[in-house]
N, C-alpha and C positions, 0 to 999 in steps of 0.2 A: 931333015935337019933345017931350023929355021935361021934365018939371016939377021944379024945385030940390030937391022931397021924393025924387022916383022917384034923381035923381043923388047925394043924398045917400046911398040906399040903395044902391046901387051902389058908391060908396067905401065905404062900411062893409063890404059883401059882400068889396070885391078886396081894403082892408086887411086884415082878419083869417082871409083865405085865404093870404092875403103873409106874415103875420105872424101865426098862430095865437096863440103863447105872448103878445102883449101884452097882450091884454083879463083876462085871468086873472091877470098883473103888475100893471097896472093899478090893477087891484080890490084885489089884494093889498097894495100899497102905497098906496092911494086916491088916485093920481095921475089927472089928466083928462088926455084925449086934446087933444093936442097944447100941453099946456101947458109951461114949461119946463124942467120935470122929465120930463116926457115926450118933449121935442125932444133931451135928455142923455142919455136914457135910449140904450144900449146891444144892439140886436139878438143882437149874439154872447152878453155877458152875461146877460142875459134867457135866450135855449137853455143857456146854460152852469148857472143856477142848476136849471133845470127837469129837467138831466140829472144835477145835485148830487143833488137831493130823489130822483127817482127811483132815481136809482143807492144812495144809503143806506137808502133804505126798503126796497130790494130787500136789501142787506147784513142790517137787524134783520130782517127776514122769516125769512132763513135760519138767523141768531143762535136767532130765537123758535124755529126750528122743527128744530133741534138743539136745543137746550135740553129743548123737548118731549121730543123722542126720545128725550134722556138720560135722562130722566125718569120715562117708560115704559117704558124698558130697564132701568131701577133699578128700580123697583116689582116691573118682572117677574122680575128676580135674586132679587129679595128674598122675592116669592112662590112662586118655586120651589125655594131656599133652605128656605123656612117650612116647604113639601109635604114636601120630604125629610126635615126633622128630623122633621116628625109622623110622617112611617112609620118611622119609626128605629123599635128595639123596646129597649128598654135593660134 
């Protein structure tokens, strides 16, 4: 027979295996579990915002990292630009 602590730890375990993204919602929003903004709270919405966040952080990641590029492809226009007027001989 297991004890109220060990079955509590048990629902904690199967909840947040059932439900990854709440505890991190939760926190994020400072809602307690099972209160009832947490009983409103949304499953689908919950995956839906965490795949918002991911999916645009993944868009600026790519934004930053063209931009980069552009950036270092210009520097290096620019310095290879530089290189051939120095050898110019006028």
């Amino acid at each position: 027979m297991s004890t109220i602590r060990e079955q509590i730890e048990s629902l904690i375990i199967w909840w947040n295996t059932e439900f990854p993204l709440d505890r991190a919602y939760r926190k994020k929003y400072n809602i307690a579990f099972n209160s009832v903004e947490h009983q409103n709270a949304n499953q689908i919405d919950v995956l839906f915002e965490q795949m918002e966040n991911n999916f645009i952080a993944e868009l600026e990641l790519n934004y930053n990292k063209k931009e980069n590029d552009k950036i270092v492809s210009e520097s290096k226009i620019n310095e290879v630009e530089q290189n051939l007027f120095d050898k110019m001989k006028f």
